[in-house]
N, CA, C and O atoms as CSV, one atom per row, in Angstrom:
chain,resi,resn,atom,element,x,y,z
A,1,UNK,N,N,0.847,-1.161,0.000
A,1,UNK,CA,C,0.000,0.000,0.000
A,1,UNK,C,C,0.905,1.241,0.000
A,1,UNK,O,O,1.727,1.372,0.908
A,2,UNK,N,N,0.796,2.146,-0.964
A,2,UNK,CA,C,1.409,3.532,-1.158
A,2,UNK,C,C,0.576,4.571,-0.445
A,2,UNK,O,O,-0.618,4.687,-0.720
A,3,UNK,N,N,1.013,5.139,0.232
A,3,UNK,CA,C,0.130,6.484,0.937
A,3,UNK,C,C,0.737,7.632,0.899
A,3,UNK,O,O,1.954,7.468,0.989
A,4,UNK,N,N,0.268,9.307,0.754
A,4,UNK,CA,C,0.883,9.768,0.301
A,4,UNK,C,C,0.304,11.090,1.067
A,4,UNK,O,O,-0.836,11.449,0.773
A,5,UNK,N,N,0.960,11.741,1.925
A,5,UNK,CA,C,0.228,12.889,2.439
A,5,UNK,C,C,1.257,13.973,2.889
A,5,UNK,O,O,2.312,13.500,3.312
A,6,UNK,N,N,1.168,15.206,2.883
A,6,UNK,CA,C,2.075,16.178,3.139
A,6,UNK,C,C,3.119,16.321,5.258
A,6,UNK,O,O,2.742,16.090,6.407
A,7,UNK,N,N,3.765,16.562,4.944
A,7,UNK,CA,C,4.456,16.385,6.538
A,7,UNK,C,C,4.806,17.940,6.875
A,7,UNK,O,O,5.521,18.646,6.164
A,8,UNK,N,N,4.180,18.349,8.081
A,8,UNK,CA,C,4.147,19.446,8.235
A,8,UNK,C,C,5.109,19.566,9.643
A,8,UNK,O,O,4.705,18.838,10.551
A,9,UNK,N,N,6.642,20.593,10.040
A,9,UNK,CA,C,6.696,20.396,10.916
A,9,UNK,C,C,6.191,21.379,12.010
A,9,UNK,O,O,6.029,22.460,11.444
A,10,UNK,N,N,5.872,21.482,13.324
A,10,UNK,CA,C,5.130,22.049,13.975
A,10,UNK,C,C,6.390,22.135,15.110
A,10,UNK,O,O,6.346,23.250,15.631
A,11,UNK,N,N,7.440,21.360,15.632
A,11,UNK,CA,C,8.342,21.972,16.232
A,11,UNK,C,C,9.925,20.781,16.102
A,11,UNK,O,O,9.807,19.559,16.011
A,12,UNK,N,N,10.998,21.361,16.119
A,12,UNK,CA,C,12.265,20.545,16.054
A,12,UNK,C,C,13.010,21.209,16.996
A,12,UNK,O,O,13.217,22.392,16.728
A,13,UNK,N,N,13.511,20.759,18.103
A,13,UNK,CA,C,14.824,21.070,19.002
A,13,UNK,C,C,15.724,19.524,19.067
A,13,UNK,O,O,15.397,18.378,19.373
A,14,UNK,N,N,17.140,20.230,18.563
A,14,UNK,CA,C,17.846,19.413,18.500
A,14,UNK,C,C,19.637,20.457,19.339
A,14,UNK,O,O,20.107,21.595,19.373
A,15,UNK,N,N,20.023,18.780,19.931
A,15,UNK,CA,C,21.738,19.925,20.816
A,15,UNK,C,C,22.595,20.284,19.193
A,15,UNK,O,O,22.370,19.977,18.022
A,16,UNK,N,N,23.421,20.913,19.751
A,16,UNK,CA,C,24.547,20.716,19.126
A,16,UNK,C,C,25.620,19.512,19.309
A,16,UNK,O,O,25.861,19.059,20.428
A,17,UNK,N,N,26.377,18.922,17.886
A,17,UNK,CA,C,26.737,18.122,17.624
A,17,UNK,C,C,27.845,17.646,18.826
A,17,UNK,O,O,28.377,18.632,19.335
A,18,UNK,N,N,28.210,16.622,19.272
A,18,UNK,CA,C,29.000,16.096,20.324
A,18,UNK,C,C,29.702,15.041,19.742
A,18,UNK,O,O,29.189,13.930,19.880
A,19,UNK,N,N,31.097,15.142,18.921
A,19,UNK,CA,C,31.508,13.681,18.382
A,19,UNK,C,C,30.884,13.184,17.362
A,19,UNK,O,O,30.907,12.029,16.936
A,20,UNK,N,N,29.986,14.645,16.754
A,20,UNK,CA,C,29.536,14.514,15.623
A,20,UNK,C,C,27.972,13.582,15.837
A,20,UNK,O,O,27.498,12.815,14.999
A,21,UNK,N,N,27.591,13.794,16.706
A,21,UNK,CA,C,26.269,13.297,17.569
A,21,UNK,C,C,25.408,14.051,17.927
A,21,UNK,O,O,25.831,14.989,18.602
A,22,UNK,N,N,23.972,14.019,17.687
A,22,UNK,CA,C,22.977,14.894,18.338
A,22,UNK,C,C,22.068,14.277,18.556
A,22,UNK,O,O,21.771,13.260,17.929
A,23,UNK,N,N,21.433,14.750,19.482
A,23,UNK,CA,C,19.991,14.424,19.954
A,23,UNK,C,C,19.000,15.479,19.722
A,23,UNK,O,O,19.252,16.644,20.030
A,24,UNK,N,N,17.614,15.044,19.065
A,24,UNK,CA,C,16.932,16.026,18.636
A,24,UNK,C,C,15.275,15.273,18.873
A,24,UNK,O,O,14.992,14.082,18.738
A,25,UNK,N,N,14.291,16.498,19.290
A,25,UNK,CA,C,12.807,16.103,19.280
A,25,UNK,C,C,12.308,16.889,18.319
A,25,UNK,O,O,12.671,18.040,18.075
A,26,UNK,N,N,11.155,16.033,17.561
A,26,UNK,CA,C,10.308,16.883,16.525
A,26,UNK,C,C,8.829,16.961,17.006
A,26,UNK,O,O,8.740,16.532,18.157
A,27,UNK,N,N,7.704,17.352,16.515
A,27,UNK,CA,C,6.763,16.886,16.391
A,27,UNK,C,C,6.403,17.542,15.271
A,27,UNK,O,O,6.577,18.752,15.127
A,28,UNK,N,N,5.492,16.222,13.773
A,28,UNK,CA,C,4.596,17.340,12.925
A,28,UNK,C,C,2.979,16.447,12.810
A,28,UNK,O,O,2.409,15.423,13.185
A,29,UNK,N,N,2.768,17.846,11.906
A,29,UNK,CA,C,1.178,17.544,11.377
A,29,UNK,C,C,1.532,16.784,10.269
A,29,UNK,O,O,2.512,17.083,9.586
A,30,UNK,N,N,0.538,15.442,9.930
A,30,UNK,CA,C,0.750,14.731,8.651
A,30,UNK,C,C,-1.038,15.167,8.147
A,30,UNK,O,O,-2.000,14.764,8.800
A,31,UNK,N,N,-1.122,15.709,7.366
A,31,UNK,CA,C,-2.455,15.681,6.456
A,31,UNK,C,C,-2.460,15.220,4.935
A,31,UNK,O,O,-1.653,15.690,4.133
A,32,UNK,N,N,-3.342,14.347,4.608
A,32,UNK,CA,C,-3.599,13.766,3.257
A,32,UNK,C,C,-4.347,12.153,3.631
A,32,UNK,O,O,-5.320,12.124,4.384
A,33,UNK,N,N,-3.991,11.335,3.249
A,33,UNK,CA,C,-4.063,10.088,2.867
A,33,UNK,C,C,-4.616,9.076,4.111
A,33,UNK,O,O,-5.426,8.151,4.166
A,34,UNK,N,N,-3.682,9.800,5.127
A,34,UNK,CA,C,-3.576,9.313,6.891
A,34,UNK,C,C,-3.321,10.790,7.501
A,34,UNK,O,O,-2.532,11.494,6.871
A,35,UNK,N,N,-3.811,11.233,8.462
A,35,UNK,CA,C,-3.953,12.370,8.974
A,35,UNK,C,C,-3.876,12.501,10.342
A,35,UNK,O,O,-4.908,12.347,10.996
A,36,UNK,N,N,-2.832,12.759,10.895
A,36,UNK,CA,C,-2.957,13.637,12.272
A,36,UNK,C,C,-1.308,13.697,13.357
A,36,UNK,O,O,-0.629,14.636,12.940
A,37,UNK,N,N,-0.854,13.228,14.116
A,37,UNK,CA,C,0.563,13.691,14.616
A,37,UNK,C,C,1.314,12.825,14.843
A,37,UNK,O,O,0.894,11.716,15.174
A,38,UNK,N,N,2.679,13.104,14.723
A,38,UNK,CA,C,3.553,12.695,14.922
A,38,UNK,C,C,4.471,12.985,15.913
A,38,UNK,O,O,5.248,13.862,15.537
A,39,UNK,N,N,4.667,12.617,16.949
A,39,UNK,CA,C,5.890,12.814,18.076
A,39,UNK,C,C,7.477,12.136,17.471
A,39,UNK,O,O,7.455,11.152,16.732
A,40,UNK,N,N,8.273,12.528,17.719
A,40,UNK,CA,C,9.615,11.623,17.197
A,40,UNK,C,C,10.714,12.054,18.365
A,40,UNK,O,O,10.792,13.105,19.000
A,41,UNK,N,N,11.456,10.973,18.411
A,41,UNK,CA,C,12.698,11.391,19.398
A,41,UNK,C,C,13.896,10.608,18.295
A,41,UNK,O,O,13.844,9.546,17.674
A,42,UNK,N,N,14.893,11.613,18.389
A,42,UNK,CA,C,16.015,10.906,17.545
A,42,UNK,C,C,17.206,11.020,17.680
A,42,UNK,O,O,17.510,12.196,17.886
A,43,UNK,N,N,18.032,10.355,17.663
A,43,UNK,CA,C,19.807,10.181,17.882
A,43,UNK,C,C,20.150,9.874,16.231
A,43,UNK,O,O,19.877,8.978,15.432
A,44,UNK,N,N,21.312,11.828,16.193
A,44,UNK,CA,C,21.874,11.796,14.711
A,44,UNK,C,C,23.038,11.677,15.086
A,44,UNK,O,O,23.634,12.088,16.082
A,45,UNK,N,N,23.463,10.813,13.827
A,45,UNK,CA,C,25.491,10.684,13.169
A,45,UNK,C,C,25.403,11.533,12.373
A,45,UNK,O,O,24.682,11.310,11.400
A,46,UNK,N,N,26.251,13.108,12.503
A,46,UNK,CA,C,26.499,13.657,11.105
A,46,UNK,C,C,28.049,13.531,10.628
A,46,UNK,O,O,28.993,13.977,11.280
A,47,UNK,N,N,28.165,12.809,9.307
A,47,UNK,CA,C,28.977,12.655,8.654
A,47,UNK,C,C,30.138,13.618,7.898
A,47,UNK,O,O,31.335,13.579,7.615
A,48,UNK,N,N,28.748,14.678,7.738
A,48,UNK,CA,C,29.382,15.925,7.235
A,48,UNK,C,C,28.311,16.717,7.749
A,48,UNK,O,O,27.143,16.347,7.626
A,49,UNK,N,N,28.718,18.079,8.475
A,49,UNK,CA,C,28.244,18.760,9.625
A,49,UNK,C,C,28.645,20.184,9.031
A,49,UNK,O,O,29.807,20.590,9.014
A,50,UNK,N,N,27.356,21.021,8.460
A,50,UNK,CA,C,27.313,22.510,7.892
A,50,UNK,C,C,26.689,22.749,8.777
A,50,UNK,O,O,25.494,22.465,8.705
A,51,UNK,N,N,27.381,23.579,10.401
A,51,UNK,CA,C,27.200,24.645,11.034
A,51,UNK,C,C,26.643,26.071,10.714
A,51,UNK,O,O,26.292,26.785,11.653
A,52,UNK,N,N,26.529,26.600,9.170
A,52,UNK,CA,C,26.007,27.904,8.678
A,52,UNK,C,C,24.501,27.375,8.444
A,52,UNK,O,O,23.498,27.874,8.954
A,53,UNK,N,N,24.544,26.139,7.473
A,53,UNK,CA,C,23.328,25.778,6.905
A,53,UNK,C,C,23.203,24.170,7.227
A,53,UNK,O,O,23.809,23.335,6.555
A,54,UNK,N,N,22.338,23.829,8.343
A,54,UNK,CA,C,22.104,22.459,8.334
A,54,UNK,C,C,21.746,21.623,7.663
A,54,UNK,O,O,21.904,20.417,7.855
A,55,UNK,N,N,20.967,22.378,6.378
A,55,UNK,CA,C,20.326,21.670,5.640
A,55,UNK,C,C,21.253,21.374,4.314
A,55,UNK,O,O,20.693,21.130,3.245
A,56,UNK,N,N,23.303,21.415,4.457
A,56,UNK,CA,C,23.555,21.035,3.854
A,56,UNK,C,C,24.224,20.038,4.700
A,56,UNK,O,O,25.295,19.785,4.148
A,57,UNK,N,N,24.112,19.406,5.695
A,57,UNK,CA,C,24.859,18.270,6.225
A,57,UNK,C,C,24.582,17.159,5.483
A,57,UNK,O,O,24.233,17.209,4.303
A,58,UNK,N,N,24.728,16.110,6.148
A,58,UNK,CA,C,25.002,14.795,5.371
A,58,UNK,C,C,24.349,14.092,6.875
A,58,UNK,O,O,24.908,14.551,7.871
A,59,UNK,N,N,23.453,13.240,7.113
A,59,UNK,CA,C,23.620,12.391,8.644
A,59,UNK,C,C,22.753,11.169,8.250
A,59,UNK,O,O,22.071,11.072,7.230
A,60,UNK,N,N,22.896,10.257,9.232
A,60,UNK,CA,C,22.199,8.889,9.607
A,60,UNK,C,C,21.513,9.236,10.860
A,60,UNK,O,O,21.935,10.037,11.693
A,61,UNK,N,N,20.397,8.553,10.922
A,61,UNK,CA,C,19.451,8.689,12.520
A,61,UNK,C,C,18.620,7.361,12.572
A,61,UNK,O,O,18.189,6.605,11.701
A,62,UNK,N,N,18.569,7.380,13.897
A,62,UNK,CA,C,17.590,6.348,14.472
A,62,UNK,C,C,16.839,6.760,15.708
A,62,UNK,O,O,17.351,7.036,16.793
A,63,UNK,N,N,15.793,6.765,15.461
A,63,UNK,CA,C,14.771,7.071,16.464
A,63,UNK,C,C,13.519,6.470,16.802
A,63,UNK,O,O,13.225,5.415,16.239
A,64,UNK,N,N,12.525,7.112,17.857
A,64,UNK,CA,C,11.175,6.187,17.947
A,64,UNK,C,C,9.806,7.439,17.645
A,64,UNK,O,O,9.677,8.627,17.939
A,65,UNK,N,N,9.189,6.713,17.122
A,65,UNK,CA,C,8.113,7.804,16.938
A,65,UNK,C,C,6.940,6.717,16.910
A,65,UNK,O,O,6.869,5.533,16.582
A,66,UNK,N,N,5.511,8.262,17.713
A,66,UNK,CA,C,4.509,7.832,17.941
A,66,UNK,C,C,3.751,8.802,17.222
A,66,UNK,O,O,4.119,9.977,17.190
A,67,UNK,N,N,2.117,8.169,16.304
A,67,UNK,CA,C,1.500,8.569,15.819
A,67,UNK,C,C,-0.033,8.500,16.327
A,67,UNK,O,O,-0.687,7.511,16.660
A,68,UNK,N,N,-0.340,9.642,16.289
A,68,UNK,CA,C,-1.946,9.792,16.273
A,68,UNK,C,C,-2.587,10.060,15.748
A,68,UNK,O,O,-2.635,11.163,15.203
A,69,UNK,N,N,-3.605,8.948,15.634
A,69,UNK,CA,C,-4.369,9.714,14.136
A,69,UNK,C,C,-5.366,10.426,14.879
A,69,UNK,O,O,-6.006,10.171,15.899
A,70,UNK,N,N,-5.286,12.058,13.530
A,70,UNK,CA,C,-6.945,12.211,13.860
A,70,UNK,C,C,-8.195,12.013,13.300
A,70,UNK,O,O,-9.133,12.744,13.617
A,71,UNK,N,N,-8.321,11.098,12.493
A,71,UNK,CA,C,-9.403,10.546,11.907
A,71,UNK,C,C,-9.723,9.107,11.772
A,71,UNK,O,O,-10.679,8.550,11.232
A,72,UNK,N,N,-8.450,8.535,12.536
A,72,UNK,CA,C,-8.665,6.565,12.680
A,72,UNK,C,C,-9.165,6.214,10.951
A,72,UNK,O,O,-10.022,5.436,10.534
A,73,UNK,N,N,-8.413,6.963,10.357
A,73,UNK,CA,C,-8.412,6.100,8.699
A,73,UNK,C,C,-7.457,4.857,8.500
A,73,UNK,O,O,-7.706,4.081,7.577
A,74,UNK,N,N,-6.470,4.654,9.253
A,74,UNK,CA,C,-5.751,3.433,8.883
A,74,UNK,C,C,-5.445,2.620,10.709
A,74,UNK,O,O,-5.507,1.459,11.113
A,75,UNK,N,N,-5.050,4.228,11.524
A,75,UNK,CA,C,-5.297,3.275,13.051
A,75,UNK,C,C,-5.711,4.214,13.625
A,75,UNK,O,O,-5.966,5.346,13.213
A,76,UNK,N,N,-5.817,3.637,14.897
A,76,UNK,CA,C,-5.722,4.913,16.385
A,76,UNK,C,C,-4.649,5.370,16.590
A,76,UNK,O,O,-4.645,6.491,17.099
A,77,UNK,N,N,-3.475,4.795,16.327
A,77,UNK,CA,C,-2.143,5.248,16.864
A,77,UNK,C,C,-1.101,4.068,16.824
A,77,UNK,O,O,-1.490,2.919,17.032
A,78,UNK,N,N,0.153,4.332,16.572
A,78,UNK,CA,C,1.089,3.646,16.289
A,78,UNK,C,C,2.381,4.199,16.878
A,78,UNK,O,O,2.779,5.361,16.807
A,79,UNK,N,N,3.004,3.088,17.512
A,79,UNK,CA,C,4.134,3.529,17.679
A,79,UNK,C,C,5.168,2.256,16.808
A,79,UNK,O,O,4.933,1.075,16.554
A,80,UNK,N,N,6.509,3.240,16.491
A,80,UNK,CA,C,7.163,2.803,15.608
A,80,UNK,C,C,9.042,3.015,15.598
A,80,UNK,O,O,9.364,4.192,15.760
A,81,UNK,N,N,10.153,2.090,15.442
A,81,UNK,CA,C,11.529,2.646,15.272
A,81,UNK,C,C,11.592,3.074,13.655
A,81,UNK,O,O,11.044,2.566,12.677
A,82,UNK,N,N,12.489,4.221,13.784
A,82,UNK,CA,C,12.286,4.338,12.661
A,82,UNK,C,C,13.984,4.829,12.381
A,82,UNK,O,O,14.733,5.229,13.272
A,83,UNK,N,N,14.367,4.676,10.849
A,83,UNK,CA,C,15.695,4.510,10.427
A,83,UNK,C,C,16.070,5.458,9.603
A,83,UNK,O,O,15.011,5.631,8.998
A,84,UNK,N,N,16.917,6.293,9.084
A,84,UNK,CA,C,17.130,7.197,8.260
A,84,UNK,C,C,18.147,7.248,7.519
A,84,UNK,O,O,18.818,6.220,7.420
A,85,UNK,N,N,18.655,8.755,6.605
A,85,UNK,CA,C,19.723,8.711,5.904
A,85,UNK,C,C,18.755,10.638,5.568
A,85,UNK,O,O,17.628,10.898,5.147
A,86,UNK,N,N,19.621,11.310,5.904
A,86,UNK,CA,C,19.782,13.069,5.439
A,86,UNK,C,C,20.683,12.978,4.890
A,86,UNK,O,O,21.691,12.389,5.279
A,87,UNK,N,N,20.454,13.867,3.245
A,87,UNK,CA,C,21.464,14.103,2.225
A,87,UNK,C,C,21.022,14.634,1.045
A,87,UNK,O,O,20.205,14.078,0.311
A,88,UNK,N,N,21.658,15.943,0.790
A,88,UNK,CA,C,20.980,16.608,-0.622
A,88,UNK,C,C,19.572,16.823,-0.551
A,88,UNK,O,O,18.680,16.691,-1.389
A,89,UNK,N,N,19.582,17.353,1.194
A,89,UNK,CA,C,18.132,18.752,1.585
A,89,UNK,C,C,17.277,16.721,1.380
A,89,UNK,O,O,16.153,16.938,1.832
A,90,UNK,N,N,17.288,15.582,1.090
A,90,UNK,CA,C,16.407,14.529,1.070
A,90,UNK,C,C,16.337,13.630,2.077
A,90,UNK,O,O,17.437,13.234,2.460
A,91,UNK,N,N,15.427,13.199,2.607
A,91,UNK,CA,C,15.169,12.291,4.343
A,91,UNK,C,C,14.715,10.887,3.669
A,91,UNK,O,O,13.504,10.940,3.455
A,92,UNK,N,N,14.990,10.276,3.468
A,92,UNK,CA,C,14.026,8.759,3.359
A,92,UNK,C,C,14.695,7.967,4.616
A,92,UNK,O,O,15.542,8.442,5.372
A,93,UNK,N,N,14.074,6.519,4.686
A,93,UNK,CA,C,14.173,5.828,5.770
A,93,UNK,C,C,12.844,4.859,5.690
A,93,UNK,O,O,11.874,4.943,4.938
A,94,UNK,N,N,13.137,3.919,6.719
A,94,UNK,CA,C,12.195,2.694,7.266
A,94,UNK,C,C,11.955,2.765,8.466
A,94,UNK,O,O,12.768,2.987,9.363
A,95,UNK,N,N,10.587,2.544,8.577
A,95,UNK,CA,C,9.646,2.424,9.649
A,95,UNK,C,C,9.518,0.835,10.389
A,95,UNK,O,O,9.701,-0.016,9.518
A,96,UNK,N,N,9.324,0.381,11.391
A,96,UNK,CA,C,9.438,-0.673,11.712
A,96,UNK,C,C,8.597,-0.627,13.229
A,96,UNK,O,O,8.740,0.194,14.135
A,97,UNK,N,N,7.478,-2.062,13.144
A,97,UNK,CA,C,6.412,-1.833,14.302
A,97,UNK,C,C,5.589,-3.063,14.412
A,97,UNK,O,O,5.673,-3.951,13.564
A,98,UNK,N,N,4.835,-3.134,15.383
A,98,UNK,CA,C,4.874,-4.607,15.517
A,98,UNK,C,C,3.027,-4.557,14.581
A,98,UNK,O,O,2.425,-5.622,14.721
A,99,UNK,N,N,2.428,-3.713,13.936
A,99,UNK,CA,C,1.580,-3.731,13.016
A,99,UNK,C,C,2.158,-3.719,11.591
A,99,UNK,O,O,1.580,-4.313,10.681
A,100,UNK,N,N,3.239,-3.076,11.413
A,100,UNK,CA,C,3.330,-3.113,9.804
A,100,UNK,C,C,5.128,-2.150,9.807
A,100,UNK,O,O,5.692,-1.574,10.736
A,101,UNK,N,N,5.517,-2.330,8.488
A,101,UNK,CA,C,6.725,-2.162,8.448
A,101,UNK,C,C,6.431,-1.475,7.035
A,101,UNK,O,O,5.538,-1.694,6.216
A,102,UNK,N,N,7.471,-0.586,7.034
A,102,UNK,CA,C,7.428,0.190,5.975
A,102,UNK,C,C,8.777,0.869,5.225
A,102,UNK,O,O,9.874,0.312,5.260
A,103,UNK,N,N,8.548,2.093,4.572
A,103,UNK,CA,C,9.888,2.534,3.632
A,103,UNK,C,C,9.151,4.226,3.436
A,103,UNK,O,O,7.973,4.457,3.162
A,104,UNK,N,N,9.954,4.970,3.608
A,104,UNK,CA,C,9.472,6.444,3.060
A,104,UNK,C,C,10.523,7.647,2.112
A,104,UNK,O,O,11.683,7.381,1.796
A,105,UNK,N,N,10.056,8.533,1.884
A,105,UNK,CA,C,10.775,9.078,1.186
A,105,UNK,C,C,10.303,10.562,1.730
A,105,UNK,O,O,9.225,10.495,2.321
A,106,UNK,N,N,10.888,11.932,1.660
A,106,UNK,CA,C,10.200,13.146,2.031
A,106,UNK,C,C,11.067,14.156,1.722
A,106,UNK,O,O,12.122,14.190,2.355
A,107,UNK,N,N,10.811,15.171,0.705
A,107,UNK,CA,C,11.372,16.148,0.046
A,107,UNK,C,C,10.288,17.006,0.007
A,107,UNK,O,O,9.116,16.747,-0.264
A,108,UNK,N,N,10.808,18.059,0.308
A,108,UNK,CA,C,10.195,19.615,0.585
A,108,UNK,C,C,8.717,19.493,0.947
A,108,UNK,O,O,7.783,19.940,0.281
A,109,UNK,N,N,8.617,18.627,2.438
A,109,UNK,CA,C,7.167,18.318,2.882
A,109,UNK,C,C,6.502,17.091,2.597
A,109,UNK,O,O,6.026,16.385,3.486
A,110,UNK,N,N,6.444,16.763,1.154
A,110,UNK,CA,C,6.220,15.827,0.818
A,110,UNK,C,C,6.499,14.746,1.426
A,110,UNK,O,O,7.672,14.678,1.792
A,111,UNK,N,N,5.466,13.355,1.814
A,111,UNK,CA,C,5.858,12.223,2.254
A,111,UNK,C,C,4.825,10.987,1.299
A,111,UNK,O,O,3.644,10.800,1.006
A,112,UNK,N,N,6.120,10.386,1.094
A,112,UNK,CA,C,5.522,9.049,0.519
A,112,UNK,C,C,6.324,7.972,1.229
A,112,UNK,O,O,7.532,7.743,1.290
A,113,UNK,N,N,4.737,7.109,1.991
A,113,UNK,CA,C,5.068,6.109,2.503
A,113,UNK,C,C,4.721,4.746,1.407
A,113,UNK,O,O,4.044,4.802,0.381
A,114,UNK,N,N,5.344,3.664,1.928
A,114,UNK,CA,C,5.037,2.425,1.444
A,114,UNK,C,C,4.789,1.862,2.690
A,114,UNK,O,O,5.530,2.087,3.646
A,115,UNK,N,N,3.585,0.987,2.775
A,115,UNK,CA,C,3.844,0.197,3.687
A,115,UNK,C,C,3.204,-1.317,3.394
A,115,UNK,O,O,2.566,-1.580,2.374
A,116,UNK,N,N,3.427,-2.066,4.238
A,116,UNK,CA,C,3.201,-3.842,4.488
A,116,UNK,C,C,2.799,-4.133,5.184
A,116,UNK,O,O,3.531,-3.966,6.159
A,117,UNK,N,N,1.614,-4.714,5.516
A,117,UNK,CA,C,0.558,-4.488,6.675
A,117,UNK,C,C,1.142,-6.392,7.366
A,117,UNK,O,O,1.102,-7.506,6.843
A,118,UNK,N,N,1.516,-5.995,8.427
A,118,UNK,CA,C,1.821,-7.573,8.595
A,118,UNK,C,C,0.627,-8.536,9.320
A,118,UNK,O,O,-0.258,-8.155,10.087
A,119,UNK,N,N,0.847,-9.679,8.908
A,119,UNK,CA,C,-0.280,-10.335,9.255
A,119,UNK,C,C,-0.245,-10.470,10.893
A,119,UNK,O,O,0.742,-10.358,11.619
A,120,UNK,N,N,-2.000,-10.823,11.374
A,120,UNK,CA,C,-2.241,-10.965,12.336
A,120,UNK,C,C,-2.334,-11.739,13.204
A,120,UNK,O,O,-2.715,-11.377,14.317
């Protein structure tokens, strides 16, 4: 199943890098396809680390995030680890949960998920 809905962020605090390490919290609005919030907590590796402009670093992350829907179109809520790769302003990564496992992609807001609904 392809789903496809815009990712809005609503707040990001993250430290400064430690050994080329950060810790950072987000939360956004997802509207489209599946609709409603996202909490995330995440531990970044940046590889290559632009102090002027972050959004030209390079990093890997792994974190946990919880979702709420607000319209119960696919669940009530999910929590999920989730895997990354930042590079060239682009975020993709895999989702992983004990309902379904997935793959995403997200450029300038945009989010396209894939997911695999695992059996019950």
């Amino acid at each position: 199943m392809v789903l496809k809905s815009d990712l809005n962020l609503l707040n990001w605090t993250e430290t400064e890098p430690v050994h080329s390490i950060a810790q950072a919290t987000a939360e956004y609005s997802i509207e489209g396809e599946f609709n409603g919030i996202l909490h995330s907590n995440y531990t970044i590796f940046y590889s290559e680390y632009n102090k002027e402009d972050i959004h030209k670093s390079t990093s890997t992350f792994i974190g946990y995030s919880f979702f709420e829907s607000s319209d119960s179109k696919l669940v009530d809520s999910m929590f999920f680890e989730e895997k990354g790769i930042f590079a060239e302003g682009v975020t993709s990564g895999e989702l992983k949960s004990k309902m379904a496992n997935g793959n995403y992609f997200l450029e300038q807001g945009k989010m396209i998920i894939t997911i695999e609904k695992k059996n019950s």
